[in-house]
C-alpha positions as CSV (number, residue, x, y, z in Angstrom):
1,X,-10.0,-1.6,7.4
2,X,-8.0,-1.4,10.7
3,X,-5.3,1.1,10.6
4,X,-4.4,1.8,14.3
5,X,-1.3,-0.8,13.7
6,X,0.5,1.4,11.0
7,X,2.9,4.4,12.5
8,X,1.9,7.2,12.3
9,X,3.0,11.1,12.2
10,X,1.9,14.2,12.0
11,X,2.3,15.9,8.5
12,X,4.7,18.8,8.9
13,X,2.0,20.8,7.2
14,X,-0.3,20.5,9.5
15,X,-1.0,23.5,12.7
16,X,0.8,23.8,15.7
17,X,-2.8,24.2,17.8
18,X,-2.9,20.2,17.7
19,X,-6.9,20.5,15.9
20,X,-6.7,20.3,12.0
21,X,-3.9,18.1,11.3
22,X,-3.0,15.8,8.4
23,X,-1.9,12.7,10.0
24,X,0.4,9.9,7.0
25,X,1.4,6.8,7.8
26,X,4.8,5.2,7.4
27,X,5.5,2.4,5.2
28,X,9.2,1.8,6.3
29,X,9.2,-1.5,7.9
30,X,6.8,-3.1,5.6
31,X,8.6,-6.0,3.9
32,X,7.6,-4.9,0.0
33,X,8.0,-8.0,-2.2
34,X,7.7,-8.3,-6.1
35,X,4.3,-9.9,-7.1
36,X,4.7,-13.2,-8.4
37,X,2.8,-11.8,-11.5
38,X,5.2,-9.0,-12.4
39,X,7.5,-9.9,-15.4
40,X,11.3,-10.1,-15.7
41,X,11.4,-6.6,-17.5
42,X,13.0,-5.1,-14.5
43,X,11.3,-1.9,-13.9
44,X,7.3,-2.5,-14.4
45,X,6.6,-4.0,-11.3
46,X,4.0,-4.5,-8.7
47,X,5.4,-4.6,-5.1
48,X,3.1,-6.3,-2.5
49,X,3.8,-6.0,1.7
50,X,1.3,-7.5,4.4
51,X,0.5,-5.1,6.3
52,X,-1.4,-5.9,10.3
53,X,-5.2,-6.2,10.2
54,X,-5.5,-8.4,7.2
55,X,-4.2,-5.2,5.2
56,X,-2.5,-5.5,1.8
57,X,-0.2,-2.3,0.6
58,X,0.3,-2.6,-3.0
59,X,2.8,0.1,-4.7
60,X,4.8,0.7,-8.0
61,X,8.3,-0.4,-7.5
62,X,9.0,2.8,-10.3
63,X,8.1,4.7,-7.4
64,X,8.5,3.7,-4.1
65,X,7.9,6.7,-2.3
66,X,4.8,7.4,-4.4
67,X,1.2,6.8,-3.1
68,X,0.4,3.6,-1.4
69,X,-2.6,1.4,-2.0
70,X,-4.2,0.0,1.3
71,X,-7.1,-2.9,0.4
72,X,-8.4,-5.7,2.9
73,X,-7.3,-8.8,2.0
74,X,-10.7,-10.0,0.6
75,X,-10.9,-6.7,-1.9
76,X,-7.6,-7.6,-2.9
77,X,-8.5,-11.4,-3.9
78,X,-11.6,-10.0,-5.7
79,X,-9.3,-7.5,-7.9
80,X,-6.7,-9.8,-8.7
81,X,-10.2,-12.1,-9.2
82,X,-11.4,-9.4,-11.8
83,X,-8.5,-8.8,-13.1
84,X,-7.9,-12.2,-14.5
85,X,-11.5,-12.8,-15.5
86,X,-11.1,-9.6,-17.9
87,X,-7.2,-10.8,-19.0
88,X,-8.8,-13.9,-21.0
């Protein structure tokens, strides 16, 4: 999955010495969007944003500063794929 698009930074956890850092990427200037699939209840929502590379970020709108899920494009068809087939 190409990542070198995304920005990113160096955790502020991480060593001065430059060697073992933890590097996180920023999702600010993704456009999140509501999936077409999440209801009208207001708050129990998936939020999608395309990310470069063919990426797909997928997040809980509860939580929006919460973890991020990165899949290609293709991985993402074949969940939403799966999770149909096992909705009927």
């Amino acid at each position: 999955m190409p990542l070198e698009n995304l920005n990113w930074r160096r955790s502020t956890h991480s060593g001065p010495n430059g060697g073992e850092c933890v590097e996180l990427a920023s999702f600010t200037t993704a456009h999140w969007r509501k999936s077409t699939r999440s209801g009208e209840n207001g708050g129990n929502c998936v939020q999608l944003a395309g990310m470069a590379g063919a990426v797909v970020a997928v997040r809980d709108s509860k939580d929006p500063d919460g973890p991020v899920l990165l899949l290609t494009a293709a991985a993402f068809r074949a969940a939403i794929a799966n999770i149909s087939a096992s909705s009927t």
